[in-house]
N, C-alpha and C positions, 0 to 999 in steps of 0.2 A: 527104436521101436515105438510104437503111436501109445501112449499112453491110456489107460480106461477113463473115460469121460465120466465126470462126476453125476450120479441121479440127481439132478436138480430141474426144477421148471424149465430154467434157460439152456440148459444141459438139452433136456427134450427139444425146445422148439430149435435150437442149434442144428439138430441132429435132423428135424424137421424141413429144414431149409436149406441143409445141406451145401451152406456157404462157408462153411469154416470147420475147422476140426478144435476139436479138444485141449490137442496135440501142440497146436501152432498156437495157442492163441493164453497171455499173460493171466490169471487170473482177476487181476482187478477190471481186465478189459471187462471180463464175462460179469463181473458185478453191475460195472456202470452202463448194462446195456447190452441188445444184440447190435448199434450200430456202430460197436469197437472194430478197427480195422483187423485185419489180421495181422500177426507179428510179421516182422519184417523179414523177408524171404519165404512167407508160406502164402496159401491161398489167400484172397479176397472177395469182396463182393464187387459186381461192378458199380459204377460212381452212381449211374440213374437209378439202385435199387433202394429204395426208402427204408424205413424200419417196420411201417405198417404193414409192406406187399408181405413180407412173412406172415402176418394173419390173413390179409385179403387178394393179397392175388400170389399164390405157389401153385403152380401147376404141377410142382410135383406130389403136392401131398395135397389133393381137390377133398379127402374127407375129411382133414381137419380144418381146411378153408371153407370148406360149404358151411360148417358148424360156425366159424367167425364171424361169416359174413352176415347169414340169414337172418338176425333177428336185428341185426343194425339196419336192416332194409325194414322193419316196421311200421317206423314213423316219419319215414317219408324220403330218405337217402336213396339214392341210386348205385346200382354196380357200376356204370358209369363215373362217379365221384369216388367210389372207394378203388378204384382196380385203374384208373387212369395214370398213376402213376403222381398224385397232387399230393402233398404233404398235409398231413393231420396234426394242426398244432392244437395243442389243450389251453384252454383258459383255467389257470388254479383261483377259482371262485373263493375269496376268502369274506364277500360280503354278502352280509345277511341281516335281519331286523336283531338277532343276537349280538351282531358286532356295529353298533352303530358309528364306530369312528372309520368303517371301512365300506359302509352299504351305498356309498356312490361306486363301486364298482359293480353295484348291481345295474344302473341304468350305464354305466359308461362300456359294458361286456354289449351292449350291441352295436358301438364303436370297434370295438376291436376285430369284433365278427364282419363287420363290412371291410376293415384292414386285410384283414385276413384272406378275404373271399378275392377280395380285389386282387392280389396280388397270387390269387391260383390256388393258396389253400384251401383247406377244410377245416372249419372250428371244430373244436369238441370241450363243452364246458362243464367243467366237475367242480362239485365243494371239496374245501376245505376245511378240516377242524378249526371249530370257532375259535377266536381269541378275542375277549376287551378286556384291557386292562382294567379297568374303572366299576367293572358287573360279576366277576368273576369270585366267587366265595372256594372257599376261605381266600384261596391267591392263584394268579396265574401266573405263579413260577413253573408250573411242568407242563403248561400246554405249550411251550416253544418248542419241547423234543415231541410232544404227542403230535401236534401238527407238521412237526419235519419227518417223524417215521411213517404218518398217513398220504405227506404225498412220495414220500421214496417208492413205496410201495405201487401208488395210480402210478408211476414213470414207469416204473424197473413193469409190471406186469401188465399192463395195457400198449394198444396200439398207436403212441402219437409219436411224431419226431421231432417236434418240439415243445416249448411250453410255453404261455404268459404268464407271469409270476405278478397276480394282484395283491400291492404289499399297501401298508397304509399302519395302521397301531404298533404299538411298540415291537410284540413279538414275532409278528408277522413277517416284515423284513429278516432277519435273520435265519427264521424256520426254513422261509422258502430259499435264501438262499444257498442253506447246507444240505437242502435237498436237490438243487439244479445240480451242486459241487460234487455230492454223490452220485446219484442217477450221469452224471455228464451229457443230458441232453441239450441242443441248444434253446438257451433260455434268456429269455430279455423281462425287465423289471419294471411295470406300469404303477409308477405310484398313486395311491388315492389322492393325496393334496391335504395342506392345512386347511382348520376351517378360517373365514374372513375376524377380522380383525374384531375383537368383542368389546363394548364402552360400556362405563357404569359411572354416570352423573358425571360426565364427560372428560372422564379418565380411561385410559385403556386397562380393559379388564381381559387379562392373560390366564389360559387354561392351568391349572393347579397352584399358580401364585395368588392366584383371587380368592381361591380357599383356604390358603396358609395365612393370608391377611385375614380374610373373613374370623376366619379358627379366634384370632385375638381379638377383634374387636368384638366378637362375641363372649367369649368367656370373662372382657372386660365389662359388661355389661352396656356395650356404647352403641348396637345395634340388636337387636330382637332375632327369633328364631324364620321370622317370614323374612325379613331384610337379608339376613343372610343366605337364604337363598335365593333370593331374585339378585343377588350380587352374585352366587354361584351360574348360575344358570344363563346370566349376561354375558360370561364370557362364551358360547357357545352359542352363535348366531346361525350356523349353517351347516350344511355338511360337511367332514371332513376329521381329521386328526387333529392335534393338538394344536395351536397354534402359536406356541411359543417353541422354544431351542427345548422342548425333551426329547426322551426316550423317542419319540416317533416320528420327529422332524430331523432327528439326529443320523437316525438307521436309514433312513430314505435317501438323508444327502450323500449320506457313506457307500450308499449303492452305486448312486449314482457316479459319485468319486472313484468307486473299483471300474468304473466302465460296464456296471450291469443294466443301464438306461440309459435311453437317449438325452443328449447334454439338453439342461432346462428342465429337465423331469419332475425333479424332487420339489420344486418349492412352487410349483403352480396352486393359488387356492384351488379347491375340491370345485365349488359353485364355477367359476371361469371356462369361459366356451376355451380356452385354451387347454382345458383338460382332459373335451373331447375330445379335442384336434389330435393330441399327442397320443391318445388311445388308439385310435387310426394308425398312424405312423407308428405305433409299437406291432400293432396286429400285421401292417405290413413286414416290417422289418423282421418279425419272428420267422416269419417263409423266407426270408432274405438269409436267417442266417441257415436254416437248416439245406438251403441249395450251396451255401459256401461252406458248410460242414464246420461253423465258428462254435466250438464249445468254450461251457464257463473254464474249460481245463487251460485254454489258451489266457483267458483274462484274467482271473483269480489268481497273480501270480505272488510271489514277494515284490517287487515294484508297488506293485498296485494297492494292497494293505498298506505300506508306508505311506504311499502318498493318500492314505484312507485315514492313515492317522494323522500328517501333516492338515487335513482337512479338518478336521476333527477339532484339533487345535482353532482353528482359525474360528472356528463357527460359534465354539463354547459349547459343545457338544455334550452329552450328559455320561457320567462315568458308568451307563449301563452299556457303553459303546463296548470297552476291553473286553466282557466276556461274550460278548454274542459275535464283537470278528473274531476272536479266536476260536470261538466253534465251526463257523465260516472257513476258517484259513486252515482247522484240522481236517475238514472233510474236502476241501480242495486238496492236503497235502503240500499248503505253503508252509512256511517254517516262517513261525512268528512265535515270539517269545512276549509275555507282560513287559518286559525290562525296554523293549521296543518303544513303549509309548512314551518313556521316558526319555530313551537315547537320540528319536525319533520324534518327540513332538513338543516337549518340556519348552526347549529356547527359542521355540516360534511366536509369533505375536500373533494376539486375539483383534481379530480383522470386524466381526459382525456384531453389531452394537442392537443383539436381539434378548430381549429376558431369556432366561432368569442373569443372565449377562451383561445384559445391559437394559435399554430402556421401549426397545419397539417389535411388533409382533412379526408374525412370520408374511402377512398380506402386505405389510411394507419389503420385509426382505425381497421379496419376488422383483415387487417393483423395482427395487437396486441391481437388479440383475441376477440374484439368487448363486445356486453354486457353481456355474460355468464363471460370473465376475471374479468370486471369491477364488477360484483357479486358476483365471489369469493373474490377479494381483499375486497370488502367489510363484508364479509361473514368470511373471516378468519381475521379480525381487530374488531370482533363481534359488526358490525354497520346493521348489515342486517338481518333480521328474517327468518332463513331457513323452516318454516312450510306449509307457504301455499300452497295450491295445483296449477297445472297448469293442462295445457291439455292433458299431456302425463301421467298424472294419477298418477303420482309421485310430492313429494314436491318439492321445492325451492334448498332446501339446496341437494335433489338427485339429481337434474337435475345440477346442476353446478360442484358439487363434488370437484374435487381436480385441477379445470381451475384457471390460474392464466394470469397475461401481460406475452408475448410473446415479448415485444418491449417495456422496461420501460421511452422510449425517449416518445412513444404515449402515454401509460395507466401505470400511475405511479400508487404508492403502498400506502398504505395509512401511513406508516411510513415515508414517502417520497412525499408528495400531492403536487400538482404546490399552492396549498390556502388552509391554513387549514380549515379556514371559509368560506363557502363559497357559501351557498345555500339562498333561497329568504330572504329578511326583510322587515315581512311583517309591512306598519305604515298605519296609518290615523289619521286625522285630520278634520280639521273644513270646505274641500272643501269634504271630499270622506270619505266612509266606510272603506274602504280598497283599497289599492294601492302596490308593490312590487317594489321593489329594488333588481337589480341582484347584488349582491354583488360579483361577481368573476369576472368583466368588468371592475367595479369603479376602479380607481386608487387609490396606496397607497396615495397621495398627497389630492387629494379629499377625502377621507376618515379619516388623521389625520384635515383637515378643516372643515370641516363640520359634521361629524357622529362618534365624539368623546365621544360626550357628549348631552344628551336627554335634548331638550328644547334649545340648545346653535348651533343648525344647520345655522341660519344665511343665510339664502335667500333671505332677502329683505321681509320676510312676513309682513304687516301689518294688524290688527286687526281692524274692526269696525271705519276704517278712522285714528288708532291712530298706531304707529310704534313700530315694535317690541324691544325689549332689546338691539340686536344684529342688528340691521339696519346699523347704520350707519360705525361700525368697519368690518363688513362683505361684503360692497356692493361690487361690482366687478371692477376690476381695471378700472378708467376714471370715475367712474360714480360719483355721488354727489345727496347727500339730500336736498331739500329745503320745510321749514313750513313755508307757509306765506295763513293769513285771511283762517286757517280754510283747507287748502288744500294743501294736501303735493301731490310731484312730486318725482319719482325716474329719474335721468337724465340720461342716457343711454351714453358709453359712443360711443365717434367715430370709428366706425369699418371701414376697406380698404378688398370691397369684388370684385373682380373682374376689378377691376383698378378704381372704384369708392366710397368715403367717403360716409357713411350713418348711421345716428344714427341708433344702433340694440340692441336688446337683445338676449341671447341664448335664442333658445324656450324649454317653460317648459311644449307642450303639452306630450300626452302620443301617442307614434306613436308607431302602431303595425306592424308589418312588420315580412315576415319568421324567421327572428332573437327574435320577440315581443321585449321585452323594457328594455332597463337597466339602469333606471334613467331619468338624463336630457338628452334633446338630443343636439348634439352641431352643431345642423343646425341655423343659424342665420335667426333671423324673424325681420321684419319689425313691431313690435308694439309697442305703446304707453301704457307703463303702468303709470296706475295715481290712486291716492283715494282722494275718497271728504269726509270731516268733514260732520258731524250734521248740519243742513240748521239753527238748532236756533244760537241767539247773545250770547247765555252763552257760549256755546261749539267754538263757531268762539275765543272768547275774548281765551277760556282755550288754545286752540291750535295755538294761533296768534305766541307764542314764541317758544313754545318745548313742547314736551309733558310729563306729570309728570313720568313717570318714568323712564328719563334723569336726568344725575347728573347736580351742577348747571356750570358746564366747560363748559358741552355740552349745555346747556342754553345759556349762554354767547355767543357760539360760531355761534346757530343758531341766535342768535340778530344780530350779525354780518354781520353775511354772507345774514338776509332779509333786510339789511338797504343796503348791496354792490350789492348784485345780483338782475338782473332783468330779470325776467322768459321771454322767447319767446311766443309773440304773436301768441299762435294757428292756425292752418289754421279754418278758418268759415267752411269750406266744406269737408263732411265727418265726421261729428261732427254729436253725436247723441242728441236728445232732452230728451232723457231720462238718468236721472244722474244713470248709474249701479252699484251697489256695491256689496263687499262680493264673488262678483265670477267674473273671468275673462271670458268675452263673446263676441264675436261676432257679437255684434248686428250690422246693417246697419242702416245708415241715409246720405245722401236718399238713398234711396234703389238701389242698386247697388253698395256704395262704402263700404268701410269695416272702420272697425275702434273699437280697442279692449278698454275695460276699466276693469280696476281689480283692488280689495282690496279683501285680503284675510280675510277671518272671522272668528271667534272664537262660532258662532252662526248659526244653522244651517237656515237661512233664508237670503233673499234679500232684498233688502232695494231701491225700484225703485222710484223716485219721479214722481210724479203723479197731480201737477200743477205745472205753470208756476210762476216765480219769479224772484228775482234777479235787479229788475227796481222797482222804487219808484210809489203807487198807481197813485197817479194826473196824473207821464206821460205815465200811460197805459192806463188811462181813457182818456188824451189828444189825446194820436195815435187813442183808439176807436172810438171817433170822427171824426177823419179825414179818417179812413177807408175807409168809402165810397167812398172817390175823388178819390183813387188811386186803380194801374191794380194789377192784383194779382203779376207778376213779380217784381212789385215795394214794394209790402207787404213782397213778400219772402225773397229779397235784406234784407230789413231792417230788418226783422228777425235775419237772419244771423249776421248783426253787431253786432244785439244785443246782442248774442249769445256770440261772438265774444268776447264783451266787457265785459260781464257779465265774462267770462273765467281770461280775464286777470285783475280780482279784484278777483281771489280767489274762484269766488263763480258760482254755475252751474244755467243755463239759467234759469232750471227746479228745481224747488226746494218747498220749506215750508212744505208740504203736506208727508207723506210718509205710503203703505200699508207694511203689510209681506206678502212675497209668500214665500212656502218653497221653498226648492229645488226639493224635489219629482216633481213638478209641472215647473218647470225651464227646457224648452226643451234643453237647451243648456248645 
């Protein structure tokens, strides 16, 4: 029996156009579209009926068509163009004077419109939700899904049957591609282009590395606050995206590596008549696919992300790549795992000798043949799957054919790699699921220290208040351990940043940026890292010497050194009341100052103390008493000593009591 057809929009126009039923047809068809076929054995539409003629030309239903069509005949369109049966492919306009890494798709959208025209369609050009990485306050971390839910939306409920996907800034490629994977319209990918190659006193001056250098030579006091920007600013001669291997030269080539652009796409500069040309030929080929009925459902496969990650690798691609294809590859419905980049990209070698990886911009990559060369060398070193399909209706391995480097100083060979390993490693631990390591950045030097040998990395981790194997042989030059009553301290050593001594530590957040992340970062932080023992007297007594599994030399040696050394008296202020463990956090006390506390865990939970302790019952029942005589300012003071004093025996203010929270639940 025919099933009740859901009230929905598309449920209506379905029922409107009376090409399909309810009945027959899978639900996800009905998501991605009214041009889903019908299920196998039930009604279809015929091949010549578009997806628009359901708005503009249904003769069976002339009042809700007279209503589509009439006000699109305004400015200047013909029933003729809309009712003849020609494809209306959309241009997703993602440039504007708000996104200046993408606004040469404003002048190149009249390229596409004569591709388009030429080849029988009909353009239709809409914005997109803005995105620049570089202008965007506080962060544009959530306009990737706000600009992928605003074109899901223009596809699924307007009339085009295909699209041009104008990608160019970081988040832009990905938004748009998890919206073509949803919607399932046919969709091809016109990149904006790097901008040309930028020099500063006849050095190459690369987008965001010229300000990580600047950042130092400035706070060194060795160039001024106008120098450092006419060195910023240098890098950035033309139109265009980034022009080094980030975040936005990265996403580009990775599209074009799925097959969602014509081969050559990705790495044309912006300025280059060649990024007309290929605007053209995108605009054509859009009407190309939607007459072969080529959706992203056919390209977007697993194939295709592997060999997106093999690519990936090759290029030195930046670790913002992992989560935007796998937003990609969930709204296609490929199966791809993080552990993928690993299994998949790790033992490949780093082919493109472009920053932050190596030494030259992306206006030379072009020149060496850009990512069709980098495909073939991989392609002929049989590291590359030539099967999958792209948009030109041809596989992988047709579209590249016999392209090799053109300039093996840029895009080496893979008998030849600037690294032979050299793609993500993916680890986790007892802070995170999973986390990446760009291995093509790390130094040889760092990497024979620390990433030798599993379990022997040596960071200063300690576990559940107690120190790792590798603590004390590994800490970092200056710094020093001390166990005393139950609470150990990692000493930081003295750093000289800026003509001023300041105890620091490297910071070990994960900071994302157009580059994404390559490890630690070697930006100096101001924090205190400390762990507290167990609040009981057994675990105080176990830990007062060393911990068991220290030999007993290093026993000896911490007896020593807690009988000579005498810890610095804490600041009271800025000091939280709550003893943090198990994760490094942020918390404030009092609110407004900051102040970090970390121990690393081997359990996935926190360990927050949750009374107060640390002073002998009689004289907290003594100060109870006297509460009342005294003003709240005089309460707080002695608080704080307390605090204070409780610190410098070893033991936190806040203690005896303890809940678990997970982490799931841990905002920080």
């Amino acid at each position: 029996p025919e099933r009740k057809a859901p009230t929905s929009c598309l449920a209506v126009l379905m029922r409107h156009a009376r090409t399909v039923t309810a009945a027959t047809v899978a639900p996800r068809q009905l998501c991605r579209g009214l041009v889903s076929k019908a299920a196998e054995g039930g009604p279809s539409r015929p091949p010549h009926k578009l997806r628009s003629q359901l708005w503009f030309d249904n003769p069976e239903n002339p009042g809700m068509t007279a209503l589509y069509i009439e006000r699109y005949l305004n400015w200047g369109l013909t029933r003729e163009e809309l009712q003849s049966g020609r494809p209306l492919i959309g241009i997703a306009q993602t440039g504007s004077d708000l996104s200046p890494c993408n606004r040469i798709h404003v002048e190149l959208a009249s390229r596409v419109r004569d591709g388009i025209r030429d080849a029988g369609g009909v353009p239709f050009e809409f914005p997109c939700h803005p995105i620049q990485e570089t202008g965007r306050r506080p962060t544009a971390a959530l306009d990737r899904n706000l600009s992928y839910l605003s074109l899901v939306e223009v596809l699924h409920g307007y009339p085009l049957d295909g699209v041009v996907l104008t990608t160019g800034c970081d988040k832009t490629t990905p938004a748009l591609l998890m919206a073509a994977a949803t919607a399932d319209l046919p969709a091809i990918v016109l990149s904006g282009g790097p901008m040309l190659d930028g020099w500063w006193e006849g050095k190459l001056a690369g987008s965001g590395s010229v300000i990580w250098e600047g950042r130092r030579l400035l706070s060194s006091g060795e160039i001024g606050y106008s120098e450092f920007m006419d060195r910023v600013c240098a890098s950035a001669p033309s139109p265009g995206h980034c022009n080094t291997m980030g975040t936005a030269s990265t996403m580009n080539a990775l599209a074009e590596a799925l097959g969602m652009s014509l081969p050559g796409c990705a790495a044309v500069p912006a300025p280059y008549r060649e990024r007309a040309q290929y605007a053209y030929r995108t605009g054509q080929r859009a009407v190309g696919l939607v007459h072969e009925d080529l959706r992203p459902s056919a390209i977007l496969t697993r194939p295709a992300f592997l060999n997106a990650i093999r690519v990936n690798t090759a290029i030195g691609g930046s670790t913002n790549a992992p989560p935007h294809l796998q937003a990609v590859a969930r709204h296609a419905q490929a199966e791809l795992s993080v552990r993928d980049w690993d299994e998949h990209g790790h033992d490949l070698p780093l082919l493109v000798n472009v920053i932050p990886s190596g030494q030259f911009l992306c206006e030379s990559f072009y020149r060496a043949g850009g990512v069709p060369a980098v495909m073939g060398e991989l392609l002929a070193a049989g590291l590359l799957d030539g099967a999958p399909l792209t948009v030109t209706g041809r596989s992988v391995a047709e579209n590249v054919g016999a392209r090799r480097s053109l300039d093996e100083d840029v895009i080496r060979t893979a008998a030849a790699p600037l690294r032979a390993r050299a793609g993500f490693r993916v680890v986790s631990g007892n802070l995170f699921d999973s986390a990446l390591l760009k291995t093509c950045v790390i130094s040889e030097d760092f990497t024979k220290r620390f990433l030798q040998r599993a379990g022997r990395e040596g960071l200063g981790a300690c576990s559940l208040g107690r120190p790792s194997r590798t603590l004390s042989p590994r800490l970092p030059a200056g710094a020093r351990a001390c166990w005393r009553r139950g609470r150990s301290s990692l000493r930081a050593p003295r750093t000289t940043t800026a003509g001023s001594t300041t105890p620091s530590w490297p910071s070990t957040r994960i900071a994302s940026s157009s580059f994404g992340t390559s490890g630690r970062s070697a930006t100096p932080a101001r924090r205190r890292w400390s762990t507290c023992s167990r609040p009981t007297r057994s675990s105080r007594a176990a830990w007062r010497t060393c911990p068991p599994s220290a030999t007993a030399a290093s026993r000896a040696r911490a007896s020593r050194r807690r009988s000579s050394t005498r810890r610095p008296r804490p600041p009271s202020a800025g000091r939280s009341p709550f003893c943090a463990r198990a994760i490094p956090c942020g918390l404030t006390w009092p609110p407004g100052r900051s102040t970090w506390s970390a121990a690393p865990t081997e359990e996935r939970s926190l360990r927050l103390c949750s009374r107060r302790g640390g002073r002998s019952t009689s004289l907290r029942r003594c100060r109870a008493r006297r509460r009342g005589r005294r003003s709240t300012a005089q309460r707080s003071a002695s608080w704080r000593r307390g605090v204070a004093s409780s610190s410098r025996r070893g033991t936190s203010g806040w203690q005896s009591s303890w809940r678990e929270i997970t982490t799931s639940r841990y905002p920080g």
